[in-house]
Backbone bond lengths (Angstrom), bond angles and torsions (degrees), N, CA, C in turn:
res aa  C-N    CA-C-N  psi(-1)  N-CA   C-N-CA  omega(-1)  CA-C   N-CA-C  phi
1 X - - - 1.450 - - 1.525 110.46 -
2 X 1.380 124.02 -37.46 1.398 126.39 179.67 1.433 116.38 -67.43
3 X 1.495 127.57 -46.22 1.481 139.71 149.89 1.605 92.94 -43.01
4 X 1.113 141.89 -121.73 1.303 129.97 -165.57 1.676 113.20 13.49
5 X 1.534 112.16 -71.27 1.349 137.74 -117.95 1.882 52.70 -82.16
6 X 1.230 120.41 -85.10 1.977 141.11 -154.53 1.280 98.55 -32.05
7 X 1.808 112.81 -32.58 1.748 101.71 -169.91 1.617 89.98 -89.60
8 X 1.628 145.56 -29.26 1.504 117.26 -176.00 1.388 115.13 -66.72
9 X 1.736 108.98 -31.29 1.342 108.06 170.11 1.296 144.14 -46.73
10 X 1.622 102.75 -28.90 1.893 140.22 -176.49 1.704 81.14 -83.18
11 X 0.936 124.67 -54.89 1.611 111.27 -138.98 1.572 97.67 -80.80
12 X 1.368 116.18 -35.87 1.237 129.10 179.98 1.713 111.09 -63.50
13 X 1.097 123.03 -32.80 1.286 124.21 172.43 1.260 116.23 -88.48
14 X 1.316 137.27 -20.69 1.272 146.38 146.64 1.166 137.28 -33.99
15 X 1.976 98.60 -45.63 1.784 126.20 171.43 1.557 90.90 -77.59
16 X 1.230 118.49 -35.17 1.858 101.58 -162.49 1.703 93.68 -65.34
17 X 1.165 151.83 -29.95 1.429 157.84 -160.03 1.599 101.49 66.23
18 X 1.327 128.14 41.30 1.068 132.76 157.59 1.344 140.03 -85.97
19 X 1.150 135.89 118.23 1.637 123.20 167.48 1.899 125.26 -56.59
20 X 0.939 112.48 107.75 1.082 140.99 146.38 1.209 146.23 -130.55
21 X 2.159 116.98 137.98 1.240 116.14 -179.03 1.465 103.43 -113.46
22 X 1.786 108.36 123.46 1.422 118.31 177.35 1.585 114.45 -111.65
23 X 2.061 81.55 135.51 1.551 92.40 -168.43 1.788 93.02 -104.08
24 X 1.354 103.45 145.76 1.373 99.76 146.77 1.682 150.03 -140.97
25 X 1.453 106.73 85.61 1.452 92.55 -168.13 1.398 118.15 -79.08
26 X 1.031 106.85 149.38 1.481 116.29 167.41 1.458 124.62 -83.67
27 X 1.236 119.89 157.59 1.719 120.39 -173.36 1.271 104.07 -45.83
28 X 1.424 105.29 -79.75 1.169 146.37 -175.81 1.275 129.00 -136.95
29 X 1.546 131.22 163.72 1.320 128.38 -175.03 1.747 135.96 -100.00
30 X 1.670 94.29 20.08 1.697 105.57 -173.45 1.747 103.31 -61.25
31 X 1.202 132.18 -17.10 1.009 149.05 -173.19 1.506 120.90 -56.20
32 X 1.521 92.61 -49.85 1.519 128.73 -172.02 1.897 134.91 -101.99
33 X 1.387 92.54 -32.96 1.872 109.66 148.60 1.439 118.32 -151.05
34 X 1.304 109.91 142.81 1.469 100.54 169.21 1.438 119.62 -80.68
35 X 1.279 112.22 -172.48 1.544 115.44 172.83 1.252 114.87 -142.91
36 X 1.058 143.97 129.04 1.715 164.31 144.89 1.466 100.72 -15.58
37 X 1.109 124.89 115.80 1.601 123.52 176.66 1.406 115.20 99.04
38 X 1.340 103.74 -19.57 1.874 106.93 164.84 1.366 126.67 -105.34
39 X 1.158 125.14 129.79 1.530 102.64 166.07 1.476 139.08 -74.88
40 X 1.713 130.99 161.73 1.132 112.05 -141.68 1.563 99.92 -75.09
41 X 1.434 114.40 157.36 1.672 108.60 -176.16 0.969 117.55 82.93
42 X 1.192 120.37 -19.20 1.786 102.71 170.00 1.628 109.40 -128.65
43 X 1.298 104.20 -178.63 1.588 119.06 -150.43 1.351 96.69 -144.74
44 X 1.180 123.94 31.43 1.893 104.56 157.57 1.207 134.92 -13.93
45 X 1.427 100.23 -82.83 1.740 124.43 160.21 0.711 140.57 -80.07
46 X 1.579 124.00 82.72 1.380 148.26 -167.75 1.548 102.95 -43.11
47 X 1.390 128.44 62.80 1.235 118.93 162.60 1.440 142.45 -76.66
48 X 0.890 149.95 -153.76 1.538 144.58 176.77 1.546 102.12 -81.85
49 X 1.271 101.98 -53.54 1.700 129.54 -170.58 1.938 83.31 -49.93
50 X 0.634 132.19 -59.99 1.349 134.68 -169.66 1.918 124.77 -88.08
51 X 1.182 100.60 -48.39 1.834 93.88 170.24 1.473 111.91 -100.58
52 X 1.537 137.59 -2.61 1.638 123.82 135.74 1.404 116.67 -34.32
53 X 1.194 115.09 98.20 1.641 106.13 156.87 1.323 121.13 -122.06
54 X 1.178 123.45 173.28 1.383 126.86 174.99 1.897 105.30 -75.61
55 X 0.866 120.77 175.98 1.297 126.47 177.30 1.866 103.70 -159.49
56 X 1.269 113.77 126.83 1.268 122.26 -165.93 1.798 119.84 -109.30
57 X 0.883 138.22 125.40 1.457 127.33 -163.38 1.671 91.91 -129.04
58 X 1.588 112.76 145.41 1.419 122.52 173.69 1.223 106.47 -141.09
59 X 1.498 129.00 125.97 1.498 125.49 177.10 2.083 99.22 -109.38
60 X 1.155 87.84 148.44 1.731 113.79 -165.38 1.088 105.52 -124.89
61 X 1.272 116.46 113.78 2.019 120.19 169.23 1.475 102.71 -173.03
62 X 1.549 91.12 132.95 1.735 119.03 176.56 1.699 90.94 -39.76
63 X 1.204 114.65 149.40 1.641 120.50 -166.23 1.432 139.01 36.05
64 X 1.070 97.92 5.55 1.788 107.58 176.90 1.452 94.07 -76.49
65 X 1.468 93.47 152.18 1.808 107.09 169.09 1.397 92.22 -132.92
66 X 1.429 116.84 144.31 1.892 97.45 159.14 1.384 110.38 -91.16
67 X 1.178 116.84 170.07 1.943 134.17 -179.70 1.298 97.17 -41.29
68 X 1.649 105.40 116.01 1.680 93.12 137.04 1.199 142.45 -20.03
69 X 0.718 91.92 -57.59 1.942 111.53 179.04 1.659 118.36 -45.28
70 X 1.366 112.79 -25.07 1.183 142.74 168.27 1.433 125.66 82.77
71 X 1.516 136.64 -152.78 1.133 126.26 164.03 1.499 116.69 -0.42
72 X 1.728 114.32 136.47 1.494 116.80 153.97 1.639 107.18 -104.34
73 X 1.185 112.89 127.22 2.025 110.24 -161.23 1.683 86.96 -119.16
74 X 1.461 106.09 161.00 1.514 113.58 -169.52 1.137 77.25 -135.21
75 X 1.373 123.92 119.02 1.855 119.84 -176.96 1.360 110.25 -93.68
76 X 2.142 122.30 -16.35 0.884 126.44 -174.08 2.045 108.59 -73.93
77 X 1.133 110.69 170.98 1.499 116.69 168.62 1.539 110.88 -87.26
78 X 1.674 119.02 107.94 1.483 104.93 174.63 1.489 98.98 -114.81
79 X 1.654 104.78 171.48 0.918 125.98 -173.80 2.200 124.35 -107.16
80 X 0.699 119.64 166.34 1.510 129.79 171.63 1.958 95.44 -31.72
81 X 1.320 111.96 -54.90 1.237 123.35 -160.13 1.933 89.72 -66.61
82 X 1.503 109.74 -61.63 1.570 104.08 178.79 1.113 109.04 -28.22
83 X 1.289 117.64 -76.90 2.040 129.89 -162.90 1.362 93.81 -41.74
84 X 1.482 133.61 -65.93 0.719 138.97 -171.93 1.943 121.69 -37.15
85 X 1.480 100.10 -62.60 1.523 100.78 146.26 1.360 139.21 -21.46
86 X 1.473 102.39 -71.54 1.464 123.84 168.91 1.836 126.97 -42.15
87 X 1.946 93.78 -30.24 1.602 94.24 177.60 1.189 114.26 -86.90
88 X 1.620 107.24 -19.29 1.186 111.78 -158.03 2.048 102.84 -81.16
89 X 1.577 94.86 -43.49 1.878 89.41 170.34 1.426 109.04 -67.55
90 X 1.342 141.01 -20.59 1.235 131.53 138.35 1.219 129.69 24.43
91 X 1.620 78.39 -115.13 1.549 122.52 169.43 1.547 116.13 -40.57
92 X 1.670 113.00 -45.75 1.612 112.78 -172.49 1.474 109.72 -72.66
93 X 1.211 115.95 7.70 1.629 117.36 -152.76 1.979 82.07 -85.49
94 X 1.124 105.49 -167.58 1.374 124.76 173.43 1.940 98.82 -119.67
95 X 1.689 89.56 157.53 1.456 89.63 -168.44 1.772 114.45 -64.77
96 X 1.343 102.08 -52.31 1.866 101.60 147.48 1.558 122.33 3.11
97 X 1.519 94.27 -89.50 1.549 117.66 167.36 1.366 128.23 -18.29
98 X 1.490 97.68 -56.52 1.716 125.98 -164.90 1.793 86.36 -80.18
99 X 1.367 137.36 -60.55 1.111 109.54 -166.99 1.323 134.83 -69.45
100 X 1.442 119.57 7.74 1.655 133.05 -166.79 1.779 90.50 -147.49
101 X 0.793 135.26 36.80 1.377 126.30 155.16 1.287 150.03 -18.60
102 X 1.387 110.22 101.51 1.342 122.92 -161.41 2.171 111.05 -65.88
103 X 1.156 111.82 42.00 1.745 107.75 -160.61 1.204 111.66 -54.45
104 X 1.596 122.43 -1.05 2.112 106.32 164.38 1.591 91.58 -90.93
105 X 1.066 143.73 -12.86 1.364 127.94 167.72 1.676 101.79 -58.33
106 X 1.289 94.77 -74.57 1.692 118.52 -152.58 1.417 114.31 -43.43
107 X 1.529 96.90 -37.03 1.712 120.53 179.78 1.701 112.78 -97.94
108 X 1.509 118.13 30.79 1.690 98.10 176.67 1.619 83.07 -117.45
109 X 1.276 98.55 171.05 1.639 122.10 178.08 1.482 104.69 46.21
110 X 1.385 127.39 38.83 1.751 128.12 159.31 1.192 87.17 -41.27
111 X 1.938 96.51 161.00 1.623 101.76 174.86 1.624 100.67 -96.72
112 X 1.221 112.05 159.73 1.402 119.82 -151.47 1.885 97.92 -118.63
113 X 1.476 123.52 104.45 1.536 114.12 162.07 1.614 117.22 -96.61
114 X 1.305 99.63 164.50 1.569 92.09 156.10 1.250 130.17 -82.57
115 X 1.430 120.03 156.65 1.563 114.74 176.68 1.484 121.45 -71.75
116 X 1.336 105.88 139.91 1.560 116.64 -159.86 1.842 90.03 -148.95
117 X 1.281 115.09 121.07 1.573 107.35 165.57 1.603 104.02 -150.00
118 X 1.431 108.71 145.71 1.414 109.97 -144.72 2.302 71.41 -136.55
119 X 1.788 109.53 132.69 1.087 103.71 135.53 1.736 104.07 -143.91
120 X 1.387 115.13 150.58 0.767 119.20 -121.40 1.523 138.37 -17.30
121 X 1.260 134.12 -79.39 1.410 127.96 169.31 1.633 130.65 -78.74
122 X 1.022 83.89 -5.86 1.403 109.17 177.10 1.667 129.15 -87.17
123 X 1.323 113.71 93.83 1.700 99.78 -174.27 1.931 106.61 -102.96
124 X 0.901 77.36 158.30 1.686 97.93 167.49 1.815 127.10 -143.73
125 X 0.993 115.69 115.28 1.978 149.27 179.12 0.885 120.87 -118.27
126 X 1.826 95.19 127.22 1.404 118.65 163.68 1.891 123.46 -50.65
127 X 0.687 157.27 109.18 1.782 143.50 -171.88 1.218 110.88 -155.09
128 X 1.596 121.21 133.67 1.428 113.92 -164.63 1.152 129.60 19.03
129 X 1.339 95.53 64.72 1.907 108.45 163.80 1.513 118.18 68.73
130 X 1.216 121.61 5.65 1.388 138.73 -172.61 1.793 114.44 -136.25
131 X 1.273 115.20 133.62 1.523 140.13 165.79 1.981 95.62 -53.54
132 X 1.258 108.10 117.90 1.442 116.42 157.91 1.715 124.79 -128.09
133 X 1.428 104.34 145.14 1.798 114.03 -157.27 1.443 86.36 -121.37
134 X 1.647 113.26 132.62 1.476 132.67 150.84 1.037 108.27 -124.17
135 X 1.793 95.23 136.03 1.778 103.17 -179.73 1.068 74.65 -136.46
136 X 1.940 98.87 158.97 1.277 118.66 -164.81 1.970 93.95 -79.05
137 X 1.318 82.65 151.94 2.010 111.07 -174.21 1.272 106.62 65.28
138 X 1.514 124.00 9.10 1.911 123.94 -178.62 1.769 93.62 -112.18
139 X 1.146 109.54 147.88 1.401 128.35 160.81 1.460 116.84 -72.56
140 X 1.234 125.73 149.16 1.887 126.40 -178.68 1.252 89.62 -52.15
141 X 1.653 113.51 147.56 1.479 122.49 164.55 1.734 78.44 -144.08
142 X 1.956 86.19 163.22 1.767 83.98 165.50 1.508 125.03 -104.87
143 X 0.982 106.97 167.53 1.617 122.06 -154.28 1.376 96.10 -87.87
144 X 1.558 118.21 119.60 1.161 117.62 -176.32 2.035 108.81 -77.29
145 X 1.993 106.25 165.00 1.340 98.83 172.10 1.544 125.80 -19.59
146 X 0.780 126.21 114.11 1.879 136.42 166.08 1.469 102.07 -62.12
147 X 1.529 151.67 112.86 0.738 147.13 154.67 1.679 118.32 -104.95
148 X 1.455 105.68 138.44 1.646 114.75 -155.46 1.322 91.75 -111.00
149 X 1.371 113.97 147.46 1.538 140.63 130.98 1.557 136.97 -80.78
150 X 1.598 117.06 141.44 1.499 100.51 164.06 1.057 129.81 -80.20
151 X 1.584 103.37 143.78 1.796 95.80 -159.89 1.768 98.63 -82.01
152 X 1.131 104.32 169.68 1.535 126.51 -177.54 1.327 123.07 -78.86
153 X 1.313 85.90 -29.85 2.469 79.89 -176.63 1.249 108.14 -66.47
């Protein structure tokens, strides 16, 4: 239903003959797999299994086609700070620029953080190669295998 809902949204901005580029992140990913140790719908433990999400970008302009070739995929993990990057070479482009878009330019060398996801008192980090969990009055321990489920909707 959400694919549906994203393609009337695309199509509708398409008929307006407007330029627009749509981003979409999502909160979080309880939506998309479950996890073993949580219950369904909620997100205690900000784990990977749960705040990894995909993030989807669509550019919109009267005569644009995108590449044959299809999809442009960023296989690395970015962060708030990446996107952020990404609007910002954007924006500096010239309007030219913006309507034929160069995206292996725009998208190489994102800046790269580690994973860090905090809900409420509870954080969880990437650090030497290992998942780590702080709960309040506990010391970092590491976060054992994350094992996922398919979610149900």
């Amino acid at each position: 239903r959400m694919l549906n809902d994203i393609q009337s949204v695309l199509g509708e901005i398409r008929r307006s003959e407007r330029k627009a580029l749509v981003v979409v992140v999502p909160e979080h990913g309880a939506g998309l797999t479950g996890e073993f140790g949580q219950l369904v719908g909620l997100r205690e433990l900000p784990t990977p299994a749960i705040t990894k999400v995909p993030v989807f970008g669509y550019w919109i302009a009267p005569g644009y086609a995108p590449a044959s070739t299809g999809p442009v995929t960023v296989k690395q993990s970015v962060s708030y700070t990446a996107l952020s990057e990404l609007f910002s070479r954007w924006l500096a482009q010239t309007a030219e620029q913006q309507q034929k878009p160069a995206w292996p330019v725009l998208l190489s060398d994102l800046p790269d953080t580690r994973f860090v996801s905090q809900q409420g008192n509870i954080t969880v980090m990437e650090s030497q190669g290992s998942y780590w969990i702080k709960a309040p009055g506990a010391a970092w321990k590491i976060l054992g295998p994350v094992q996922t489920i398919a979610a149900s909707n």
